[in-house]
RODO-2510 file (C-alpha; in nm, 4 decimals, decimal comma):
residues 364
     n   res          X          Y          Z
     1     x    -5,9935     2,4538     3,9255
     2     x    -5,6849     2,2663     3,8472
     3     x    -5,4250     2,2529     4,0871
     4     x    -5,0839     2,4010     3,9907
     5     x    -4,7557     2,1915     4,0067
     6     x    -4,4439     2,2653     4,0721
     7     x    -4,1405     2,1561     3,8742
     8     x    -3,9839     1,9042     4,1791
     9     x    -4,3532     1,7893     4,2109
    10     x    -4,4040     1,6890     3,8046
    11     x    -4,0834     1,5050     3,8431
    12     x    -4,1810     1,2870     4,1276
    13     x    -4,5449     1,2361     3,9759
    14     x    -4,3611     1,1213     3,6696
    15     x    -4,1025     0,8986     3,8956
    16     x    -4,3746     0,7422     4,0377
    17     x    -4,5292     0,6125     3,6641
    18     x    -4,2192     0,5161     3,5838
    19     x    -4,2300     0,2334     3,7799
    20     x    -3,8840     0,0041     3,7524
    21     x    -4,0844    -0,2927     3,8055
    22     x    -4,3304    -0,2270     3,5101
    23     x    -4,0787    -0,1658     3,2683
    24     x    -3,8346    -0,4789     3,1048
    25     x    -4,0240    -0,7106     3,2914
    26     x    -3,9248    -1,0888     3,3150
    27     x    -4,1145    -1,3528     3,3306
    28     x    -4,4105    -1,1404     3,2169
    29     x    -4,7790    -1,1950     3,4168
    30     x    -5,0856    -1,1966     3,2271
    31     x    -5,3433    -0,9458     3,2796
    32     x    -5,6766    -0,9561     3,2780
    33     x    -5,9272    -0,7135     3,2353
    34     x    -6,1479    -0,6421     3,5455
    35     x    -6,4363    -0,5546     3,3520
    36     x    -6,4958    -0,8708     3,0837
    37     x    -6,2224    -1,0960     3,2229
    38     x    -6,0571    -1,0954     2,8559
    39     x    -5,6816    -1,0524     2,8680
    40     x    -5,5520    -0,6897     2,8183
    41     x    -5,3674    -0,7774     2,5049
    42     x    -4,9893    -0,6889     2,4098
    43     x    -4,9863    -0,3823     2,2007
    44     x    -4,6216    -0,3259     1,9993
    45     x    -4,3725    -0,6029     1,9684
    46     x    -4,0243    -0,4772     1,9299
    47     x    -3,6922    -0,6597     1,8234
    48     x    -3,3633    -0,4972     1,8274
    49     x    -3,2044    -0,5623     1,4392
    50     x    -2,8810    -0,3717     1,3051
    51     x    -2,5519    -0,4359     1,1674
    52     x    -2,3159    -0,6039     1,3495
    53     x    -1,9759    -0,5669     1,1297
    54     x    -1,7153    -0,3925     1,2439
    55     x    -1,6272    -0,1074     0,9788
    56     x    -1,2914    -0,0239     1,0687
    57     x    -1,1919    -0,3406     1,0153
    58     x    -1,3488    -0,3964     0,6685
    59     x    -1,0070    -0,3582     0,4814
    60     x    -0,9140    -0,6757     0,6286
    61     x    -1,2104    -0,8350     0,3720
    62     x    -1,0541    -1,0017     0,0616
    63     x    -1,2312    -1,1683    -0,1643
    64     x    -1,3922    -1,4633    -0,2076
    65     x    -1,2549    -1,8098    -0,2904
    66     x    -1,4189    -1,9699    -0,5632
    67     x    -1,1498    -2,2738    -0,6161
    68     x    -0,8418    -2,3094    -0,4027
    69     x    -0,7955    -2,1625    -0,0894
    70     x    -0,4123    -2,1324    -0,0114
    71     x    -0,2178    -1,7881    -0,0276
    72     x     0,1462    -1,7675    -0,1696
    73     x     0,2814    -1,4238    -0,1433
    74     x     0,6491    -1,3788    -0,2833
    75     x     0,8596    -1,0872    -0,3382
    76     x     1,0788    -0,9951    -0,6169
    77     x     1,4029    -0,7842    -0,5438
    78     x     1,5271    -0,5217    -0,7356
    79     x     1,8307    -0,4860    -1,0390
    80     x     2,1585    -0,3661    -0,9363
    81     x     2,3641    -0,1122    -1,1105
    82     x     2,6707    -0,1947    -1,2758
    83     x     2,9216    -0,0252    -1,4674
    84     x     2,9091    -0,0244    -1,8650
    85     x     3,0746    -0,2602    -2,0365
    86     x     3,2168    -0,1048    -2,3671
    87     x     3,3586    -0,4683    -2,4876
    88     x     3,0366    -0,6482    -2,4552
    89     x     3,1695    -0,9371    -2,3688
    90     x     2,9204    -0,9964    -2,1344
    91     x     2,6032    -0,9469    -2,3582
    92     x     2,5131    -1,2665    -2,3427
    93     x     2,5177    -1,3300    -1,9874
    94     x     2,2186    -1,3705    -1,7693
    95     x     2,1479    -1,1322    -1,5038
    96     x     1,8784    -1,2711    -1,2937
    97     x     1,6698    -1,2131    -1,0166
    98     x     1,7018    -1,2853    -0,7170
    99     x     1,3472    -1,3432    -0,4906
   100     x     1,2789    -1,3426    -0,0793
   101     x     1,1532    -1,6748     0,0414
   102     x     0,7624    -1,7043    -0,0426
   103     x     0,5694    -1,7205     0,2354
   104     x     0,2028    -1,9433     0,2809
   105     x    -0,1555    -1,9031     0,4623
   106     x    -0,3727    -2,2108     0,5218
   107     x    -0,7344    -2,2276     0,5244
   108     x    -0,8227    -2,2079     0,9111
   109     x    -1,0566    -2,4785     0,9054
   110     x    -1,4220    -2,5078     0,7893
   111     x    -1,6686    -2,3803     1,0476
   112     x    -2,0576    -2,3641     1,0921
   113     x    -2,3346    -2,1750     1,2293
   114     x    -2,6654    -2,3711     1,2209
   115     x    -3,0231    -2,2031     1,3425
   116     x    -3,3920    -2,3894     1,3796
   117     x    -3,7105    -2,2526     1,3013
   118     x    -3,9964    -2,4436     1,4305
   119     x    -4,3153    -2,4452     1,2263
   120     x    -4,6531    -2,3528     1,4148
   121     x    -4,5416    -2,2866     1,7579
   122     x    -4,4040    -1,9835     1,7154
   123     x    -4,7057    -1,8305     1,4974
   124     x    -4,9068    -1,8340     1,7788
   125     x    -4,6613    -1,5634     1,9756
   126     x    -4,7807    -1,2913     1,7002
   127     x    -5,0010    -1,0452     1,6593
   128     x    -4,9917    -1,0834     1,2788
   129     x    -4,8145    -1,1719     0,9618
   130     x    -4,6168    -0,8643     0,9501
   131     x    -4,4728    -0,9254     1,3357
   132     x    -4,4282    -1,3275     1,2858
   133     x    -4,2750    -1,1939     0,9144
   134     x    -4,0094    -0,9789     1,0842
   135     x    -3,9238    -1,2490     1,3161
   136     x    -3,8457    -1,4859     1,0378
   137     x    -3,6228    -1,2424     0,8904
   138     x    -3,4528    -1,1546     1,1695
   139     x    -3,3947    -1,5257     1,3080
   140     x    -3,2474    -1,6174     0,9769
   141     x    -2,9790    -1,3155     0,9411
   142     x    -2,8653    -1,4159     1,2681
   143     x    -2,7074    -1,6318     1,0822
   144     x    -2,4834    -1,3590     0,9116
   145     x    -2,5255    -1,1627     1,2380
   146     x    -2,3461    -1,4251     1,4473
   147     x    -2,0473    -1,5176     1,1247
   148     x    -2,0116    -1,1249     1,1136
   149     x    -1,9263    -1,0950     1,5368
   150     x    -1,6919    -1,4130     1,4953
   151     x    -1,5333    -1,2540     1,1895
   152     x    -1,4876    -0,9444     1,4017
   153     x    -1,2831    -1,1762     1,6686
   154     x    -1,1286    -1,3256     1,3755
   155     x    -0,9650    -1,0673     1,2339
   156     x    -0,8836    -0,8849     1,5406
   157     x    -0,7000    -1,2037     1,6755
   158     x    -0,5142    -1,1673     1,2538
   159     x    -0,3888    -0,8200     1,3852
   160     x    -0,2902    -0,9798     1,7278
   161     x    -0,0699    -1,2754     1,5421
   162     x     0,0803    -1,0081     1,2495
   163     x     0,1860    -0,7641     1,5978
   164     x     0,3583    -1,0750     1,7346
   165     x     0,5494    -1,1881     1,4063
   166     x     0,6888    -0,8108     1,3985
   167     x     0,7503    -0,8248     1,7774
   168     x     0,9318    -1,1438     1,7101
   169     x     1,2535    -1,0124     1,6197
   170     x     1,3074    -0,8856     1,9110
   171     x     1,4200    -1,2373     2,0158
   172     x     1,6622    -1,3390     1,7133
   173     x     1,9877    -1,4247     1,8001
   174     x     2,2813    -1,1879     1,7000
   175     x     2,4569    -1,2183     1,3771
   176     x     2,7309    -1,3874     1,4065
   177     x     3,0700    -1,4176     1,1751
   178     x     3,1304    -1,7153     0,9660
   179     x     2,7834    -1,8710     0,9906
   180     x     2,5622    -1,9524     0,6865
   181     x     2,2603    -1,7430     0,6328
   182     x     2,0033    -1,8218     0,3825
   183     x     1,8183    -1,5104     0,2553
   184     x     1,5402    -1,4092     0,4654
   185     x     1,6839    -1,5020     0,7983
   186     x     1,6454    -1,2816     1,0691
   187     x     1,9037    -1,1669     1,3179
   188     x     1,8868    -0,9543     1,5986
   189     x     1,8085    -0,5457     1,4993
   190     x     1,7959    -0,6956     1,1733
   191     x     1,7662    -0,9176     0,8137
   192     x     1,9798    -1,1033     0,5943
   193     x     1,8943    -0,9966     0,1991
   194     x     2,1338    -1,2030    -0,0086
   195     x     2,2535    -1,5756     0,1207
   196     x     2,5616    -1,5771     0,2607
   197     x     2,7809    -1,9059     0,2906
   198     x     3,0359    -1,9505     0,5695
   199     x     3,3298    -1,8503     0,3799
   200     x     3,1259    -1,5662     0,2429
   201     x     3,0456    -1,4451     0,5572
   202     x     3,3692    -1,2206     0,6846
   203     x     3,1808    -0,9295     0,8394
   204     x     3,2800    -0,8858     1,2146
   205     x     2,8826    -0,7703     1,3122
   206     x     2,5250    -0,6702     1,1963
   207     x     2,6853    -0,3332     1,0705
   208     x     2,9512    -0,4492     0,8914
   209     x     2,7407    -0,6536     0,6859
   210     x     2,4562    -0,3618     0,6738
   211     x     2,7539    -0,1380     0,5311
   212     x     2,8801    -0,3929     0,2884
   213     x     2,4816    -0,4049     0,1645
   214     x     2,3966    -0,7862     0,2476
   215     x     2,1844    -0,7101     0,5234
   216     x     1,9372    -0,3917     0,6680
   217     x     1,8280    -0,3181     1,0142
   218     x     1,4295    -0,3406     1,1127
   219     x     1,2138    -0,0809     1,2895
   220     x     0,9163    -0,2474     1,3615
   221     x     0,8531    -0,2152     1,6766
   222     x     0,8066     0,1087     1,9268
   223     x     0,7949     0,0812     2,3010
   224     x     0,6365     0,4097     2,4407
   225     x     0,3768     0,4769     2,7421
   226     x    -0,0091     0,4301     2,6550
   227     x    -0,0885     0,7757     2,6187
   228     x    -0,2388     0,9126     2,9330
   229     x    -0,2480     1,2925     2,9330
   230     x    -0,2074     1,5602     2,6470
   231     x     0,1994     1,5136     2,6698
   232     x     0,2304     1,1728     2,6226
   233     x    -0,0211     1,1866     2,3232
   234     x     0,2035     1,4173     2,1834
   235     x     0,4750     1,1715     2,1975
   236     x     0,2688     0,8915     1,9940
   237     x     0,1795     1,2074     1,7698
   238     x     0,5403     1,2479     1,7400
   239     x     0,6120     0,9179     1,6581
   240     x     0,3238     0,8235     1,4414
   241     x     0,4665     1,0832     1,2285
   242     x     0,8212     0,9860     1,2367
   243     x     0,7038     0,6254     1,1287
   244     x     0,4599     0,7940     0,8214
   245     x     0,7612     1,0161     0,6973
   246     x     1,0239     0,6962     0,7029
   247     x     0,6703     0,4793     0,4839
   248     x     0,6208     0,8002     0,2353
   249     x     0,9657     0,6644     0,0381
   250     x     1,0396     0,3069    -0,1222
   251     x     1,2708     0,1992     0,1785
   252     x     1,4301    -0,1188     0,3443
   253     x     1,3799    -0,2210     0,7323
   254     x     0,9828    -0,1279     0,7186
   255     x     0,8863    -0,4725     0,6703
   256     x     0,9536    -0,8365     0,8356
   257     x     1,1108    -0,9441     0,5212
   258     x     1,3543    -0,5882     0,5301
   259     x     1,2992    -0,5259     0,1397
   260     x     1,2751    -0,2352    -0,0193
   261     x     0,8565    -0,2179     0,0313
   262     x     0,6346     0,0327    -0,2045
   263     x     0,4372     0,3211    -0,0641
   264     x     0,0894     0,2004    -0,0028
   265     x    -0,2122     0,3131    -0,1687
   266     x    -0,3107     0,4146     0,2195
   267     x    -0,1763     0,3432     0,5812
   268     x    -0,3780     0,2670     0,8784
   269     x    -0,3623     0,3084     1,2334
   270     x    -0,5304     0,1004     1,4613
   271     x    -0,5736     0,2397     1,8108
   272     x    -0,7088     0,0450     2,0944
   273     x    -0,9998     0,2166     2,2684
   274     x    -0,9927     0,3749     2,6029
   275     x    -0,6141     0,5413     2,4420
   276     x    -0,7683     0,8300     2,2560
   277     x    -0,9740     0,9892     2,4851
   278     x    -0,6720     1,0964     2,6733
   279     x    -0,5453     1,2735     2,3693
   280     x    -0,5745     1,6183     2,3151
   281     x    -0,8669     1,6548     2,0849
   282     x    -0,7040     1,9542     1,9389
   283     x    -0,4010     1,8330     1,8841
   284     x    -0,5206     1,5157     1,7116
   285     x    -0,7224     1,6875     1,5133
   286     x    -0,3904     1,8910     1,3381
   287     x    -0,1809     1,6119     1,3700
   288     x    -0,3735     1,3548     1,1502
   289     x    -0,4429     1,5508     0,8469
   290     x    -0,3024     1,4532     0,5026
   291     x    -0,1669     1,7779     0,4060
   292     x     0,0271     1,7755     0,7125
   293     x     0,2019     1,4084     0,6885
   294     x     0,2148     1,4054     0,3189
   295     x     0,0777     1,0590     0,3106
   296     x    -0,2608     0,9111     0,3428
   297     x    -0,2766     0,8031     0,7413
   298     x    -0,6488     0,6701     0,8505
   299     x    -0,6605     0,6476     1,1975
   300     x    -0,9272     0,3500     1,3310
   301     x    -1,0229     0,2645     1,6938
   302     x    -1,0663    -0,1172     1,7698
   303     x    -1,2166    -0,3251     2,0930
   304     x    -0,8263    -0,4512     2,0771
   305     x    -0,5687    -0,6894     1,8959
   306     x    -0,7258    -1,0237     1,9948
   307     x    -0,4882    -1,2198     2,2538
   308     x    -0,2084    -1,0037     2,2182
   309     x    -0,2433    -0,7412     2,5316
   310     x     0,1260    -0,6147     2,4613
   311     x    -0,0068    -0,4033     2,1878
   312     x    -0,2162    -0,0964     2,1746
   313     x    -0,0850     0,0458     1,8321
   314     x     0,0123    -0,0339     1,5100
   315     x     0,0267     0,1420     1,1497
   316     x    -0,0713    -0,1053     0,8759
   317     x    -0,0594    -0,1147     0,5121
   318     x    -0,3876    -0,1524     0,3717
   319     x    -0,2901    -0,4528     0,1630
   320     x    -0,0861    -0,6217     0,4602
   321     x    -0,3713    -0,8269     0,6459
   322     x    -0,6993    -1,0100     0,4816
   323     x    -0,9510    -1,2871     0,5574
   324     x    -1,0182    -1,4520     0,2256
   325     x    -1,3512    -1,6598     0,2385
   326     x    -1,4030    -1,9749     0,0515
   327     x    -1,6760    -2,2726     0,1493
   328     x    -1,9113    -1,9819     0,1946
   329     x    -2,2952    -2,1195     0,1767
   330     x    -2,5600    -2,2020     0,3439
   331     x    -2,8142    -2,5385     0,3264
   332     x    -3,1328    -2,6134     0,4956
   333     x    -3,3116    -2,9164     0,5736
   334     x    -3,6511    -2,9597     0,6996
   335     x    -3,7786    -3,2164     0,9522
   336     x    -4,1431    -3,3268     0,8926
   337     x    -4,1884    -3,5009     1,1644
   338     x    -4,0494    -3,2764     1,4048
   339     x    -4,2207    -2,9646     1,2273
   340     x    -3,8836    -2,7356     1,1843
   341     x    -3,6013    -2,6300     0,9446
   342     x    -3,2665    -2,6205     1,0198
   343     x    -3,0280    -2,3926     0,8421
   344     x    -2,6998    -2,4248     0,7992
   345     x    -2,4233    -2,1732     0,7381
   346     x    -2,0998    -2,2933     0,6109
   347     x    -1,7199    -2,1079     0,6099
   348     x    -1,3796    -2,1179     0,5702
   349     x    -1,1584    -1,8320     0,5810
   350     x    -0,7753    -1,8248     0,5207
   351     x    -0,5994    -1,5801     0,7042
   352     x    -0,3253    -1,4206     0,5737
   353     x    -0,0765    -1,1483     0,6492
   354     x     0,2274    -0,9831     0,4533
   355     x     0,5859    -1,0369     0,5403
   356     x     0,6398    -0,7935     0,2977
   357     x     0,4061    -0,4948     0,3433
   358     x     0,5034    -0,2303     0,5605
   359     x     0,4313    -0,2314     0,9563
   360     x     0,4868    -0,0793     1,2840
   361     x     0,3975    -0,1516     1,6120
   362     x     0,3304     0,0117     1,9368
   363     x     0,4490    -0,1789     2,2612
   364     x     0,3982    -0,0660     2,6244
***
């Protein structure tokens, strides 16, 4: 009759099968089999395949370059409002207007990934077509596998630089009386809009000339505490929300440029992870949903914002940051002597960012 186990005693008979040193083993030792000598023959082989793009940052993906690969973004400022003029005598004059400095993005530089698949060797690893098939496939999307993980670093390094332009103003030099200022230049806590020579320049400060309409502060930048316990997440909550409510409305002082930016078609908030777990789950929950801000707010976790270790938030337009690809192809060449292919993968991307868009970051 068959002896009864107990629970503790199942577990260590199955502890003792799973042996560590049978399982992931490497280098592997032929076995034989001790009744015909043959080898005991490898029953599955397994490769680990999947997709290796980062979704939350796939609105960073602009399209594809077919000819030219430089990005020119300008902005065009807005009509004033003037009193009638019942005479007309001004009919005929031009009323123009005026534009904030265009800004450019260079291609980054052409870059490739190149792969080798030897011809007969590596048939002989394989059980069968359908195995050494897979392992074709596989070794060439490793191609796109490994441009898809740089990408990844690529744009997260995109968010790092854009954090750091915003962040920048925080080291202008105050605005000073009588000085020239070309439109565009930045000041400290804030922007020149319309160029100002010397002698037109008579305001005493930043908020004389803020008053008199030639300049506007910035808020781009936040410093509060990385979020460590369910009160400090309500104070990013807090201020997540005070950012969304000043974006809902065509405003100045949202972007790098200060002009009056548009409402975006959606903002995002990019997190770094390890933040959100400390969070109230609850909270987050009620404080993220649309009806509630009045404005589309997406809120994305990322590895982190490349070099730049002084962020751990920011709230992006969707249109603010892209990787546009051009040189995108890829060429093979085989080698008959040497019995292999090589293929090729070719890209360029040009990164580019908005001075323009609206932005906010998060600073420790």
């Amino acid at each position: 009759m068959a002896k009864l186990v107990t629970l503790k005693e199942a577990e260590n008979i199955a502890s003792t099968y799973i042996d560590a040193n049978k399982i992931a083993v490497n280098p592997y030792a032929v076995d034989t089999n001790t009744l015909n000598g043959l080898t005991n023959k490898i029953g599955k082989q397994i490769t680990l395949d999947g997709d290796y793009k980062e979704e939350e940052l796939s609105f960073m993906d602009g399209e594809t370059f077919d000819t030219a690969a430089e990005v020119e973004e300008y902005f065009i400022n807005f009509a004033k409002a003037v009193d009638v003029d019942k005479t007309g005598a001004n009919d005929d004059a031009p009323s123009r207007l005026t534009y904030m400095p265009p800004s450019y993005s260079k291609p980054l530089g052409e870059q490739t990934f190149k792969i080798t698949r030897d011809y007969s060797e590596v048939e002989k690893a394989f059980l069968d077509s359908a195995n050494l098939g897979t392992f074709i496939a596989t070794t060439l999307k490793r191609l796109e596998d490994s441009s898809d993980l740089y990408k990844n670093a690529q744009k997260r390094e995109l968010l790092g630089k854009y954090a750091a332009k915003l962040m920048s103003i925080e080291n202008d030099t105050a605005f000073a009386k009588g000085k020239a200022y070309e439109a565009g230049a930045h000041v400290e806590g804030g922007v020149v809009l319309e160029k100002m020579t010397t002698a037109e320049n008579t305001y005493n400060d930043l908020d004389a000339a803020v008053a008199a309409g030639k300049a506007v502060k910035l808020d781009l930048v936040t410093e509060l505490p990385i979020p460590t316990d369910a009160a400090s997440g309500e104070a990013l909550i807090k201020s997540v929300k005070k950012v969304a409510e000043k974006f809902k409305k065509p405003r100045e002082g949202y972007s790098y440029n200060g002009n009056i930016a548009s409402k975006a078609p959606k903002y995002i908030l990019l997190v770094k992870e390890g933040i959100m777990p400390e969070v109230e789950v609850d909270t987050l929950a009620g404080a993220f949903q649309i009806e509630k801000l009045a404005l589309p707010v997406e809120m994305r976790v990322i590895k982190d914002f490349g070099s730049n270790t002084d962020v751990w938030a920011m709230m992006v337009d969707e249109r603010a940051l892209k990787l546009f690809p051009s040189n995108f192809y890829v060429m093979s060449k085989e080698n008959a002597n040497g019995g292999f292919i090589n293929y090729v993968k070719h890209q360029n991307f040009t990164a580019f960012y908005s001075l323009n868009c609206k932005a906010h970051v998060w600073r420790a």
